[in-house]
C-alpha positions as a printed NumPy array, in Angstrom:
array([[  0.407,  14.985,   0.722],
       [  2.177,  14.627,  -2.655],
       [  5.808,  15.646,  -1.313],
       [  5.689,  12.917,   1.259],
       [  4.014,   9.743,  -0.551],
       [  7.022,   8.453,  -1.325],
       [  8.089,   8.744,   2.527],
       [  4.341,   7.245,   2.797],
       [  5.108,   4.408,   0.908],
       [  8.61 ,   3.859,   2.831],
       [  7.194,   3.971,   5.812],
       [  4.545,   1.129,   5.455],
       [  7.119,  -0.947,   3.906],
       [  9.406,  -0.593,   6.802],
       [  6.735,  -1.113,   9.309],
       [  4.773,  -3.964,   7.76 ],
       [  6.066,  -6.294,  10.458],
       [  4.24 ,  -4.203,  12.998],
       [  0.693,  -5.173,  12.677],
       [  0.297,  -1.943,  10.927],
       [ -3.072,  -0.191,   9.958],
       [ -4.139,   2.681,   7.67 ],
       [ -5.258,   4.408,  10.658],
       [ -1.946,   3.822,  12.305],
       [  0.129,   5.067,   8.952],
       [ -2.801,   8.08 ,   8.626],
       [ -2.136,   9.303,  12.504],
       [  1.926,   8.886,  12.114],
       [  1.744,  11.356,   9.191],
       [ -0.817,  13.806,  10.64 ],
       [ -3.998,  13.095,   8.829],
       [ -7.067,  11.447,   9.723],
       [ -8.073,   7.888,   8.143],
       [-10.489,   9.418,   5.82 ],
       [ -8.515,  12.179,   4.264],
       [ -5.086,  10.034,   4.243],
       [ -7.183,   7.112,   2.217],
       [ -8.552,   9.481,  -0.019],
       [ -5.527,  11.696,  -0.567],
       [ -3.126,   8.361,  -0.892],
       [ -5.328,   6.487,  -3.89 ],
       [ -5.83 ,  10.19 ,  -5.926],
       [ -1.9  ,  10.446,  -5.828],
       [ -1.041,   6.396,  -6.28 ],
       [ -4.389,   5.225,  -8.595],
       [ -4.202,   2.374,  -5.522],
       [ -5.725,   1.916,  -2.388],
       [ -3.662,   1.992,   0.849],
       [ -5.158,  -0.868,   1.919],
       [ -3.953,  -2.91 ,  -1.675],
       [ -0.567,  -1.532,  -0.919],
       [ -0.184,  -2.758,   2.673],
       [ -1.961,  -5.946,   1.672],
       [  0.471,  -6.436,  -1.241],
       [  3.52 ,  -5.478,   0.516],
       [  2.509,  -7.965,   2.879],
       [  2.327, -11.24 ,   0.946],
       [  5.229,  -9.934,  -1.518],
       [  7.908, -10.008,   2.256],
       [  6.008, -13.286,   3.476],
       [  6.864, -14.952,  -0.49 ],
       [ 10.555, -13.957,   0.237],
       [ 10.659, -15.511,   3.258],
       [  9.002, -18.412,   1.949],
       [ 11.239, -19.013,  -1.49 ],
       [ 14.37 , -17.58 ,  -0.206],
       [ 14.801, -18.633,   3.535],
       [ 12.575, -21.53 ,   3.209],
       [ 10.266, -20.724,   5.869],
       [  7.29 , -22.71 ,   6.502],
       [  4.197, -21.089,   6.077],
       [  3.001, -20.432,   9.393],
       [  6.532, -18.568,  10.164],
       [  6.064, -16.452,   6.646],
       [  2.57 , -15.358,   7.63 ],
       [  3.624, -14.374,  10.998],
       [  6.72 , -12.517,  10.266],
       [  4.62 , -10.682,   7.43 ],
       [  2.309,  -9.682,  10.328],
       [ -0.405, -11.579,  10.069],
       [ -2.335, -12.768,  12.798],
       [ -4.52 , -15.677,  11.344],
       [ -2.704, -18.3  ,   9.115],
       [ -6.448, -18.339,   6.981],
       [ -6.782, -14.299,   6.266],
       [ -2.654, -15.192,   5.267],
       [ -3.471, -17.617,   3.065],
       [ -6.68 , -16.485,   1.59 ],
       [ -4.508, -13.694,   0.431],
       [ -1.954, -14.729,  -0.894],
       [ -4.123, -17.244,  -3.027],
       [ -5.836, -13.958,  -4.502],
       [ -2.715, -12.08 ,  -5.333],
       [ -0.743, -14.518,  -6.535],
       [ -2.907, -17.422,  -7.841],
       [ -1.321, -20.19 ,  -5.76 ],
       [ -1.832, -20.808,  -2.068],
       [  1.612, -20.48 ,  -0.029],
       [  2.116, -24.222,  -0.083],
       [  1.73 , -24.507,  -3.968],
       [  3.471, -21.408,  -4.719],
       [  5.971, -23.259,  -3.215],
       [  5.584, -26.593,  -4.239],
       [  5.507, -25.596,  -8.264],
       [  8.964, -23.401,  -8.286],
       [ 10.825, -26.355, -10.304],
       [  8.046, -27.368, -12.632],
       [  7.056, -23.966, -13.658],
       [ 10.823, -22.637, -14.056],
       [ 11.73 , -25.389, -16.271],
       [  8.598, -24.729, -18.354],
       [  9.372, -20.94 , -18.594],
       [ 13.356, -21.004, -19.306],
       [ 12.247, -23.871, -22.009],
       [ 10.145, -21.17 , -23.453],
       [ 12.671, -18.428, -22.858],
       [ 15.557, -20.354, -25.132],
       [ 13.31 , -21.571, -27.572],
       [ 10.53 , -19.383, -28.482],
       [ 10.821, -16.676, -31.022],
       [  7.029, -15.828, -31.143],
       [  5.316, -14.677, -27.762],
       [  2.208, -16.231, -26.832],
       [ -1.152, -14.081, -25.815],
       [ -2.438, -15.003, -22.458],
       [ -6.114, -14.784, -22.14 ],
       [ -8.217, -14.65 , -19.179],
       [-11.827, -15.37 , -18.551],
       [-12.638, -11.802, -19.045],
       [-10.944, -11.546, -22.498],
       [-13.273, -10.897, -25.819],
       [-12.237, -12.964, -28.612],
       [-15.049, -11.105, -30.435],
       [-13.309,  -7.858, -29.523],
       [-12.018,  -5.554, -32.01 ],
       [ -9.914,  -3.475, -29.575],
       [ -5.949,  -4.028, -30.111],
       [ -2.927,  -2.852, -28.323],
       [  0.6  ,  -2.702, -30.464],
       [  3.158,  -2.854, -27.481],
       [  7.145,  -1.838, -27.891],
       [  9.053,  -2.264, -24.961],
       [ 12.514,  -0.392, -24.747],
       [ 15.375,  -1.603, -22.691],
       [ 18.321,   0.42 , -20.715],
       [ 21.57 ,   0.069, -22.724],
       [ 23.785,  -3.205, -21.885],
       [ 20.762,  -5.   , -20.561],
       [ 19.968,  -8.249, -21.432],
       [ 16.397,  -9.243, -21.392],
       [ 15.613, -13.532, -21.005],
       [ 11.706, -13.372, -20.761],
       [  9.52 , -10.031, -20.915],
       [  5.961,  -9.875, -19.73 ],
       [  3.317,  -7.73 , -20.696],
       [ -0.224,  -7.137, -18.884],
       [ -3.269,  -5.293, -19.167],
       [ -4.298,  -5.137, -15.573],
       [ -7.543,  -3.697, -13.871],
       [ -5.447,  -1.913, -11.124],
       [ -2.304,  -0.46 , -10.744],
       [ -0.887,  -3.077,  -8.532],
       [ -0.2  ,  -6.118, -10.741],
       [ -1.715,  -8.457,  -7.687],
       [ -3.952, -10.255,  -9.934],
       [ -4.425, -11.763, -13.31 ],
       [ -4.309,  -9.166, -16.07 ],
       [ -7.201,  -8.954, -18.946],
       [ -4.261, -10.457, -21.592],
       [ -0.634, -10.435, -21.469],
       [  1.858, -12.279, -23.512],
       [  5.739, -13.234, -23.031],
       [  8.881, -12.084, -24.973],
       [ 11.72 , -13.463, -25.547],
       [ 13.533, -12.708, -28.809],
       [ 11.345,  -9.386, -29.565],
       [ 10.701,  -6.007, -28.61 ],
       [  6.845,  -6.05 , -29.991],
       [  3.41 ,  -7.413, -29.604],
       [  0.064,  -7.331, -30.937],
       [ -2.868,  -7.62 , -27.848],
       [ -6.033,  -8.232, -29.333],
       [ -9.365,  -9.509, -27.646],
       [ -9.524,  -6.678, -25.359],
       [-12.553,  -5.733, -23.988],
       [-13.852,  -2.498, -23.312],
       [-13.211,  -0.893, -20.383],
       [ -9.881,   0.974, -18.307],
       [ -7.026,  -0.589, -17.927],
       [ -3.438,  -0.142, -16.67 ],
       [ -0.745,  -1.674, -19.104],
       [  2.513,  -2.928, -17.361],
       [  5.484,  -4.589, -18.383],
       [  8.559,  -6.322, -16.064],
       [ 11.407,  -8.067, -17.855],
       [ 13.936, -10.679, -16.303],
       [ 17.407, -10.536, -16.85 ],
       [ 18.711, -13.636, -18.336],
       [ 19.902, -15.925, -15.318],
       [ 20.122, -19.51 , -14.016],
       [ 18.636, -18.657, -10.391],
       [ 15.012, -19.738, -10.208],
       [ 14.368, -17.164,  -7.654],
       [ 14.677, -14.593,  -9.886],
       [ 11.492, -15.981, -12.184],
       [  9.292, -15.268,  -8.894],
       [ 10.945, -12.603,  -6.572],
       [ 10.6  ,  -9.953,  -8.908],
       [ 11.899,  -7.117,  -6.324],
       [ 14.7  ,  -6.67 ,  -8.747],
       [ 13.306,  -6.829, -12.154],
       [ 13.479,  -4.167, -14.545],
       [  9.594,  -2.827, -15.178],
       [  7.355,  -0.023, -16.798],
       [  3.903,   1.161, -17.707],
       [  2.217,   2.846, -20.018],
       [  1.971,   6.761, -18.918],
       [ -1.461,   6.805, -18.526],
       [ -4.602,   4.502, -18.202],
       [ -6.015,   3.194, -21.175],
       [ -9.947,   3.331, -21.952],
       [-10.609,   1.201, -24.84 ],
       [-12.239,   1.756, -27.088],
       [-11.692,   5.55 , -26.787],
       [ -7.909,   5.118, -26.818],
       [ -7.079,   6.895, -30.069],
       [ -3.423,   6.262, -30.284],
       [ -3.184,   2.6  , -29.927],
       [  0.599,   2.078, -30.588],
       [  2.28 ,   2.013, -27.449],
       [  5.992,   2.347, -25.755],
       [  6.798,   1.387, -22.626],
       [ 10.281,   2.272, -21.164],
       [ 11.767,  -0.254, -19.004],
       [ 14.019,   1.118, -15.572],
       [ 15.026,  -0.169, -12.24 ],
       [ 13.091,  -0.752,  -9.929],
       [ 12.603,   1.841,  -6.868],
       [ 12.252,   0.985,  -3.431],
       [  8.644,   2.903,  -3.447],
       [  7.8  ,   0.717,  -6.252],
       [  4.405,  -1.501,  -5.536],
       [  5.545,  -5.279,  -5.49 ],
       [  5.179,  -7.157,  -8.495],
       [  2.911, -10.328,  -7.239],
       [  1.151, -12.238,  -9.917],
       [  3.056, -15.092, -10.588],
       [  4.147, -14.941, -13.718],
       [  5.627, -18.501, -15.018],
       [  2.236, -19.432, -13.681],
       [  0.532, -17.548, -16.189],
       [  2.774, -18.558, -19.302],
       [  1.581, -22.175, -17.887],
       [ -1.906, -21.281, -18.346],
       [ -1.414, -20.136, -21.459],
       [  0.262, -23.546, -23.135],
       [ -2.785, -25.157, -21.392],
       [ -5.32 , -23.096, -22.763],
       [ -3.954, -23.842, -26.107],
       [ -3.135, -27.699, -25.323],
       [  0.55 , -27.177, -26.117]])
Protein backbone atom coordinates (compact mmCIF):
# COMPACT_ATOMS: atom_id res chain seq x y z
CA UNK A 1 0.00 0.00 0.00
CA UNK A 2 2.88 2.50 0.32
CA UNK A 3 3.07 3.40 -3.58
CA UNK A 4 -0.55 4.39 -3.58
CA UNK A 5 -1.17 6.38 -0.14
CA UNK A 6 -0.67 9.35 -1.64
CA UNK A 7 -3.42 8.38 -4.39
CA UNK A 8 -5.20 7.20 -0.95
CA UNK A 9 -5.09 10.39 0.46
CA UNK A 10 -6.27 12.14 -2.97
CA UNK A 11 -8.89 10.17 -3.28
CA UNK A 12 -10.69 10.82 0.11
CA UNK A 13 -10.09 14.39 -0.36
CA UNK A 14 -11.79 14.43 -3.65
CA UNK A 15 -14.63 12.36 -2.50
CA UNK A 16 -15.33 13.85 0.91
CA UNK A 17 -18.56 15.33 -0.42
CA UNK A 18 -19.81 11.83 -1.00
CA UNK A 19 -20.78 10.59 2.33
CA UNK A 20 -17.65 8.63 2.16
CA UNK A 21 -16.55 5.73 4.56
CA UNK A 22 -13.32 3.84 5.31
CA UNK A 23 -15.00 0.85 4.11
CA UNK A 24 -16.02 2.62 0.97
CA UNK A 25 -12.21 4.12 0.39
CA UNK A 26 -10.85 0.34 1.64
CA UNK A 27 -13.18 -1.56 -1.18
CA UNK A 28 -12.31 1.25 -4.03
CA UNK A 29 -8.61 0.39 -3.53
CA UNK A 30 -8.92 -3.40 -3.17
CA UNK A 31 -8.47 -4.09 0.47
CA UNK A 32 -10.70 -5.00 3.14
CA UNK A 33 -11.59 -2.43 6.10
CA UNK A 34 -9.33 -4.12 8.47
CA UNK A 35 -6.16 -4.42 6.52
CA UNK A 36 -6.66 -0.85 4.69
CA UNK A 37 -7.04 0.78 8.46
CA UNK A 38 -4.19 -0.94 9.63
CA UNK A 39 -1.93 -0.60 6.60
CA UNK A 40 -3.05 3.35 6.20
CA UNK A 41 -2.08 4.50 10.09
CA UNK A 42 1.52 2.24 9.94
CA UNK A 43 2.35 4.31 6.69
CA UNK A 44 0.64 7.93 7.85
CA UNK A 45 1.21 7.66 12.04
CA UNK A 46 -2.82 8.75 11.61
CA UNK A 47 -5.91 7.07 11.54
CA UNK A 48 -8.08 7.06 8.38
CA UNK A 49 -10.82 7.89 10.21
CA UNK A 50 -8.81 11.37 11.76
CA UNK A 51 -8.00 12.07 8.18
CA UNK A 52 -11.51 11.90 6.70
CA UNK A 53 -12.81 13.55 9.85
CA UNK A 54 -10.25 16.36 9.48
CA UNK A 55 -10.55 16.81 5.88
CA UNK A 56 -14.03 17.19 6.58
CA UNK A 57 -14.32 20.17 8.94
CA UNK A 58 -11.03 21.79 7.27
CA UNK A 59 -13.61 22.05 3.43
CA UNK A 60 -16.78 22.90 5.68
CA UNK A 61 -14.32 26.03 7.52
CA UNK A 62 -13.64 27.20 3.87
CA UNK A 63 -16.93 27.31 3.01
CA UNK A 64 -17.80 28.93 6.09
CA UNK A 65 -14.91 31.90 6.17
CA UNK A 66 -14.55 32.22 2.52
CA UNK A 67 -18.07 31.90 0.87
CA UNK A 68 -19.85 32.84 3.94
CA UNK A 69 -22.00 29.95 4.21
CA UNK A 70 -24.20 29.44 7.06
CA UNK A 71 -23.56 26.60 9.04
CA UNK A 72 -26.11 24.24 8.18
CA UNK A 73 -25.02 24.66 4.29
CA UNK A 74 -21.09 24.11 5.44
CA UNK A 75 -21.96 20.92 7.30
CA UNK A 76 -23.94 19.61 4.51
CA UNK A 77 -21.72 20.32 1.66
CA UNK A 78 -18.81 18.77 3.89
CA UNK A 79 -21.06 15.66 3.97
CA UNK A 80 -22.43 15.55 6.99
CA UNK A 81 -25.67 14.32 7.72
CA UNK A 82 -26.53 15.69 11.29
CA UNK A 83 -25.82 19.46 11.95
CA UNK A 84 -24.84 18.07 15.91
CA UNK A 85 -22.09 15.18 14.88
CA UNK A 86 -20.97 18.60 12.45
CA UNK A 87 -20.69 20.68 15.09
CA UNK A 88 -19.49 18.51 17.85
CA UNK A 89 -16.59 18.15 15.56
CA UNK A 90 -15.59 20.87 14.57
CA UNK A 91 -15.68 22.21 18.29
CA UNK A 92 -13.00 19.34 19.00
CA UNK A 93 -10.68 20.09 16.17
CA UNK A 94 -10.67 23.44 16.15
CA UNK A 95 -11.64 24.77 19.64
CA UNK A 96 -14.55 26.97 18.53
CA UNK A 97 -17.98 25.80 17.47
CA UNK A 98 -18.78 26.84 13.67
CA UNK A 99 -20.71 29.88 14.81
CA UNK A 100 -17.79 31.25 17.03
CA UNK A 101 -15.13 30.28 14.76
CA UNK A 102 -16.89 32.55 12.83
CA UNK A 103 -17.98 35.12 14.96
CA UNK A 104 -14.18 35.79 16.49
CA UNK A 105 -12.27 36.21 12.89
CA UNK A 106 -11.91 40.17 13.54
CA UNK A 107 -11.13 40.12 17.23
CA UNK A 108 -8.61 37.43 17.11
CA UNK A 109 -6.82 38.80 13.79
CA UNK A 110 -6.37 42.13 15.21
CA UNK A 111 -4.93 40.57 18.39
CA UNK A 112 -2.48 38.34 16.36
CA UNK A 113 -1.17 40.97 13.58
CA UNK A 114 -0.78 43.38 16.86
CA UNK A 115 1.47 40.70 18.10
CA UNK A 116 3.00 39.96 14.73
CA UNK A 117 4.34 43.86 14.28
CA UNK A 118 5.21 44.31 17.68
CA UNK A 119 6.61 41.42 19.41
CA UNK A 120 10.22 40.53 19.28
CA UNK A 121 10.05 37.74 21.98
CA UNK A 122 7.62 34.69 21.30
CA UNK A 123 5.40 33.68 23.94
CA UNK A 124 5.11 29.79 25.26
CA UNK A 125 1.63 28.51 25.08
CA UNK A 126 0.78 26.09 27.75
CA UNK A 127 -1.96 23.71 27.98
CA UNK A 128 -3.56 21.91 30.82
CA UNK A 129 -1.35 19.01 30.25
CA UNK A 130 1.92 21.05 30.42
CA UNK A 131 4.51 20.40 33.54
CA UNK A 132 5.84 23.51 34.85
CA UNK A 133 7.79 21.17 37.17
CA UNK A 134 9.19 19.49 34.06
CA UNK A 135 12.73 19.45 33.27
CA UNK A 136 12.32 18.29 29.65
CA UNK A 137 13.22 21.20 26.99
CA UNK A 138 13.01 21.46 23.30
CA UNK A 139 15.51 24.18 21.45
CA UNK A 140 13.51 24.71 18.11
CA UNK A 141 15.18 26.44 14.75
CA UNK A 142 12.94 26.82 12.05
CA UNK A 143 14.48 27.39 8.47
CA UNK A 144 12.70 29.21 5.75
CA UNK A 145 12.79 28.74 1.69
CA UNK A 146 14.86 31.61 0.20
CA UNK A 147 12.80 34.99 -0.62
CA UNK A 148 10.14 34.06 1.87
CA UNK A 149 8.90 36.28 4.21
CA UNK A 150 7.62 34.91 7.41
CA UNK A 151 4.78 37.44 9.58
CA UNK A 152 3.91 34.96 12.48
CA UNK A 153 5.46 31.30 12.93
CA UNK A 154 3.89 28.69 15.13
CA UNK A 155 5.35 25.93 16.80
CA UNK A 156 3.52 22.79 18.51
CA UNK A 157 4.17 19.77 20.30
CA UNK A 158 1.15 17.77 19.38
CA UNK A 159 -0.06 14.21 20.57
CA UNK A 160 -0.89 13.15 16.92
CA UNK A 161 0.21 13.79 13.68
CA UNK A 162 -2.75 15.73 12.59
CA UNK A 163 -2.51 19.14 14.30
CA UNK A 164 -6.57 18.87 15.02
CA UNK A 165 -6.18 19.68 18.55
CA UNK A 166 -4.37 21.71 21.10
CA UNK A 167 -0.68 20.88 21.24
CA UNK A 168 1.20 20.07 24.77
CA UNK A 169 3.09 23.82 24.29
CA UNK A 170 3.71 25.88 21.36
CA UNK A 171 4.83 29.41 21.09
CA UNK A 172 4.67 32.19 18.19
CA UNK A 173 7.49 33.88 16.15
CA UNK A 174 7.74 36.75 14.73
CA UNK A 175 11.15 38.42 14.51
CA UNK A 176 13.18 34.99 15.25
CA UNK A 177 14.15 31.81 13.96
CA UNK A 178 14.49 30.09 17.66
CA UNK A 179 12.76 28.94 20.73
CA UNK A 180 13.23 27.41 23.96
CA UNK A 181 10.00 24.81 24.95
CA UNK A 182 10.24 23.94 28.39
CA UNK A 183 7.52 22.32 30.75
CA UNK A 184 7.21 19.35 28.67
CA UNK A 185 6.03 16.40 30.04
CA UNK A 186 7.02 13.04 29.45
CA UNK A 187 5.66 11.20 26.94
CA UNK A 188 5.66 11.03 22.59
CA UNK A 189 5.04 13.70 20.80
CA UNK A 190 4.97 15.02 17.20
CA UNK A 191 6.62 18.58 16.82
CA UNK A 192 5.15 20.77 13.95
CA UNK A 193 5.63 24.08 12.75
CA UNK A 194 3.40 26.30 9.94
CA UNK A 195 4.44 29.88 9.23
CA UNK A 196 2.23 32.70 7.57
CA UNK A 197 3.42 34.82 5.03
CA UNK A 198 3.17 38.37 5.94
CA UNK A 199 -0.31 39.65 4.52
CA UNK A 200 -3.31 41.93 5.18
CA UNK A 201 -6.06 39.14 4.32
CA UNK A 202 -7.51 37.75 7.53
CA UNK A 203 -8.28 34.59 5.82
CA UNK A 204 -4.99 33.69 5.58
CA UNK A 205 -4.52 33.67 9.72
CA UNK A 206 -7.22 30.69 9.64
CA UNK A 207 -7.30 28.88 6.18
CA UNK A 208 -4.01 27.58 6.47
CA UNK A 209 -4.28 25.34 3.10
CA UNK A 210 -1.53 27.52 1.84
CA UNK A 211 0.87 28.04 4.59
CA UNK A 212 4.31 27.06 4.49
CA UNK A 213 4.81 24.04 7.31
CA UNK A 214 7.24 21.27 8.70
CA UNK A 215 7.96 18.72 11.37
CA UNK A 216 10.43 17.33 13.09
CA UNK A 217 11.66 13.94 11.20
CA UNK A 218 10.70 11.77 13.71
CA UNK A 219 8.55 11.50 16.96
CA UNK A 220 9.96 12.69 19.98
CA UNK A 221 9.90 10.58 23.39
CA UNK A 222 10.93 12.78 26.11
CA UNK A 223 12.74 12.23 28.22
CA UNK A 224 14.71 9.68 26.12
CA UNK A 225 15.23 12.21 23.32
CA UNK A 226 19.01 12.56 23.47
CA UNK A 227 19.54 15.23 20.94
CA UNK A 228 17.27 17.91 22.06
CA UNK A 229 18.26 20.73 19.59
CA UNK A 230 16.01 20.64 16.83
CA UNK A 231 15.54 21.95 12.98
CA UNK A 232 12.63 22.00 11.28
CA UNK A 233 12.62 22.86 7.50
CA UNK A 234 9.76 24.80 6.34
CA UNK A 235 8.18 23.88 2.41
CA UNK A 236 4.96 24.22 0.59
CA UNK A 237 2.39 22.68 1.28
CA UNK A 238 1.25 19.41 -0.80
CA UNK A 239 -2.08 18.60 -1.78
CA UNK A 240 -1.70 15.11 0.30
CA UNK A 241 -0.81 17.21 3.15
CA UNK A 242 -3.27 16.60 6.39
CA UNK A 243 -5.18 20.00 6.99
CA UNK A 244 -3.86 22.23 9.43
CA UNK A 245 -7.07 22.77 11.91
CA UNK A 246 -6.30 24.10 15.31
CA UNK A 247 -6.96 27.53 15.27
CA UNK A 248 -4.13 29.18 15.80
CA UNK A 249 -4.76 33.10 16.67
CA UNK A 250 -7.02 31.32 19.10
CA UNK A 251 -4.28 29.85 20.85
CA UNK A 252 -1.88 33.01 20.94
CA UNK A 253 -5.26 34.45 22.68
CA UNK A 254 -5.07 31.93 25.28
CA UNK A 255 -1.82 32.49 25.88
CA UNK A 256 -2.02 36.56 26.71
CA UNK A 257 -4.92 35.33 28.95
CA UNK A 258 -3.16 32.84 30.76
CA UNK A 259 -0.60 35.38 31.53
CA UNK A 260 -3.21 38.39 32.07
CA UNK A 261 -1.56 40.44 29.33
Amino acid sequence: MNDIIKDVLLYMTAHLKDDLTIQDVAYHFGYSKFHFSREFKKLTGFSAADYLSSIKVEYAKKELLEKNYSVTDSSFDAGYSSLGTFSSNFAKKTGLTPREYKYQIESLYGLTKAYEQASSKGIQYRSKKSDPISQNQLAVTVHYLDDYKPGVTFIGLFNHPIPNHKPIVGTALTHQTAYQLTSIPDGTYYLLACSIEKTINPLRYFLLSDCHRGRADTAIKLPEQSNNQINIYLREPLPEDPPILINLPKLLADSFKSRNL
